[in-house]
ZAROLUM-76050 format. One record per residue (C-alpha): y, x, z; residue number from 1. Coordinates in pm, 1 decimal. Layout:
ZAROLUM-76050
<lonu v="Y" u="X" w="Z" resi="NUM"/>
...
***
This chain:
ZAROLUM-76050
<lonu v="-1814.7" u="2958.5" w="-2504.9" resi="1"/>
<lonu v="-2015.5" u="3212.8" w="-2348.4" resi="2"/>
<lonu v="-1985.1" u="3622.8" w="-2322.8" resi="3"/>
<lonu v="-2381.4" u="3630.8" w="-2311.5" resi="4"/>
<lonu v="-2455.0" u="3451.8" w="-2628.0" resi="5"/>
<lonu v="-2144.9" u="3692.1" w="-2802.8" resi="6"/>
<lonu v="-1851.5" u="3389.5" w="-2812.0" resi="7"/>
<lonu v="-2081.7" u="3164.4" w="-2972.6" resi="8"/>
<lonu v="-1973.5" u="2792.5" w="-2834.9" resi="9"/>
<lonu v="-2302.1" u="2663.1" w="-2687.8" resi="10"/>
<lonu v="-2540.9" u="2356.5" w="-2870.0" resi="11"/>
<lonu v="-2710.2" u="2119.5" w="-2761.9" resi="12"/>
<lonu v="-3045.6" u="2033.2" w="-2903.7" resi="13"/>
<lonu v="-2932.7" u="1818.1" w="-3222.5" resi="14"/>
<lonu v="-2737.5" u="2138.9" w="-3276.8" resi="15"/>
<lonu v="-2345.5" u="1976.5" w="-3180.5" resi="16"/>
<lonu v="-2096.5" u="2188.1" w="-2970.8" resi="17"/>
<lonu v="-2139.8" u="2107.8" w="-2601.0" resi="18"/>
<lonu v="-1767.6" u="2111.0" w="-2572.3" resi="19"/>
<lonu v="-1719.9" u="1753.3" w="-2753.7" resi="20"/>
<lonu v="-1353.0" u="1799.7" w="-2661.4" resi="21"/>
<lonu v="-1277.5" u="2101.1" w="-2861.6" resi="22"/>
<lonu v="-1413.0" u="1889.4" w="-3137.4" resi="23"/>
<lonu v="-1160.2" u="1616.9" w="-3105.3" resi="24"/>
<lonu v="-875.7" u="1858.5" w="-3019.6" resi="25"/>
<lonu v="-977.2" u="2022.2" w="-3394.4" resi="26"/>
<lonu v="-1029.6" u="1651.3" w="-3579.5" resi="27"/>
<lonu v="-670.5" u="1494.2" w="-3405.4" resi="28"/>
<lonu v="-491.9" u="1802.0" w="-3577.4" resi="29"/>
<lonu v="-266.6" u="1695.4" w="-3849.4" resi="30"/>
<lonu v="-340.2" u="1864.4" w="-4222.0" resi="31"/>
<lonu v="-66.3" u="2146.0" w="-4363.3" resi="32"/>
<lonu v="88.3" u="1871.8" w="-4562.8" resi="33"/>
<lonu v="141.0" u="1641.9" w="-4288.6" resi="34"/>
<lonu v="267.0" u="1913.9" w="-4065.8" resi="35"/>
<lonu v="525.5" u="2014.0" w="-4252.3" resi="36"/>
<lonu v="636.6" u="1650.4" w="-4381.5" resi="37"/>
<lonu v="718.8" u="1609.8" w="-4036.7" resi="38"/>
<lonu v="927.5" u="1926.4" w="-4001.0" resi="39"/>
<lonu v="1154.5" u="1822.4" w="-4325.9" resi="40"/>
<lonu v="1167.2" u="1477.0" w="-4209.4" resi="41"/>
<lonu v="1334.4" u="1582.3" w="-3907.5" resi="42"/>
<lonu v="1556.3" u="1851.8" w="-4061.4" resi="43"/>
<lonu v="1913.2" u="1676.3" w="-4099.2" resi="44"/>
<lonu v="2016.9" u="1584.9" w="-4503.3" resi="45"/>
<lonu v="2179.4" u="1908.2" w="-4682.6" resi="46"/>
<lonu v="2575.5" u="1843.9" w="-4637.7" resi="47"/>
<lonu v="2784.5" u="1774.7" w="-4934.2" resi="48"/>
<lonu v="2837.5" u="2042.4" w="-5221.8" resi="49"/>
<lonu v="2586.0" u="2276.3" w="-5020.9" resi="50"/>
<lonu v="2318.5" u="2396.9" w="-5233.3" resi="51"/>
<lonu v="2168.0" u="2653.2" w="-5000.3" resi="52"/>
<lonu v="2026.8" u="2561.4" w="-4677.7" resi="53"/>
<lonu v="2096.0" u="2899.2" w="-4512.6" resi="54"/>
<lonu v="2224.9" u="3261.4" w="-4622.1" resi="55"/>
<lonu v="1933.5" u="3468.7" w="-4690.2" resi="56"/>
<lonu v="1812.0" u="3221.5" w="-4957.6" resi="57"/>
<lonu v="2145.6" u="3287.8" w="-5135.8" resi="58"/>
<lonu v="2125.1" u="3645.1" w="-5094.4" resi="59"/>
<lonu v="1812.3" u="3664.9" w="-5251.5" resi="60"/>
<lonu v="1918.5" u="3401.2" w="-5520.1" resi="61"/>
<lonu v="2194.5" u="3624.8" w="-5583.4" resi="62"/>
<lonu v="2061.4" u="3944.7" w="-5598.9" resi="63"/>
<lonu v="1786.4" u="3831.2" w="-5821.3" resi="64"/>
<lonu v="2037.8" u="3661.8" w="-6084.4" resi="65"/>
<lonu v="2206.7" u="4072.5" w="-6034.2" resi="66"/>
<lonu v="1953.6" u="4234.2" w="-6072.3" resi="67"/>
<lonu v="1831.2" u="4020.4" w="-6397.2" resi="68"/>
<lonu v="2240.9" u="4080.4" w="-6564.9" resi="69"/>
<lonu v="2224.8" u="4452.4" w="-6490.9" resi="70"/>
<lonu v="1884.6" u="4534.2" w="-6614.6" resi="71"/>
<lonu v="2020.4" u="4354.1" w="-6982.4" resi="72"/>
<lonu v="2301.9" u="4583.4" w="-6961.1" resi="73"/>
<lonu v="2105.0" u="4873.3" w="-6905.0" resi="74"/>
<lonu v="1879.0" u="4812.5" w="-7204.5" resi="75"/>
<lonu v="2150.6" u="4675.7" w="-7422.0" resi="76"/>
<lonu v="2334.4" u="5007.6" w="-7382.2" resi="77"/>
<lonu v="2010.3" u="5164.1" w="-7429.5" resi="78"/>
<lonu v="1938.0" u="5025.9" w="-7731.1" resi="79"/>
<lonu v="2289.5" u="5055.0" w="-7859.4" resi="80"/>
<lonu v="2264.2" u="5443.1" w="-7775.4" resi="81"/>
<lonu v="1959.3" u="5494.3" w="-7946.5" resi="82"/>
<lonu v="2104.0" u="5346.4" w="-8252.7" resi="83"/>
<lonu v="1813.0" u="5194.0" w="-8391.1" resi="84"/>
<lonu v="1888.7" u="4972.2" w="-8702.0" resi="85"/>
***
């Protein structure tokens, strides 16, 4: 790339990048999917009787199922104030 044409990468005349390189370095680049198959493929099986694999996705689990129970209470107690029927 050049600072006189603004960062543009430079083109030949049937209009390619110059840099054929930085075109093969983008092509050889594995997709999202593939990426992150990889990862879990090398991440070790989840031991025995685990269903988390790591606190803060429990805490949030948690807190959500709270959260859920207390807001039922609330309005149950709301509704049982209020007397409706």
């Amino acid at each position: 790339m050049s600072a006189d044409t603004g960062g543009v990468p430079h083109r030949d005349a049937a209009g390619r990048p110059a840099e054929p390189e930085a075109v093969v370095a983008r092509r050889r680049r594995k997709t999202l999917e593939e990426r992150i198959a990889d990862r879990q493929a090398e991440r070790p099986a989840l031991k025995e009787g685990r269903q988390f694999e790591h606190g803060p996705a429990r805490f949030v689990f948690v807190f959500l199922i709270v959260t859920v129970v207390l807001i039922h209470v609330v309005g149950l107690a709301i509704v049982m104030a209020l007397d409706l029927n």
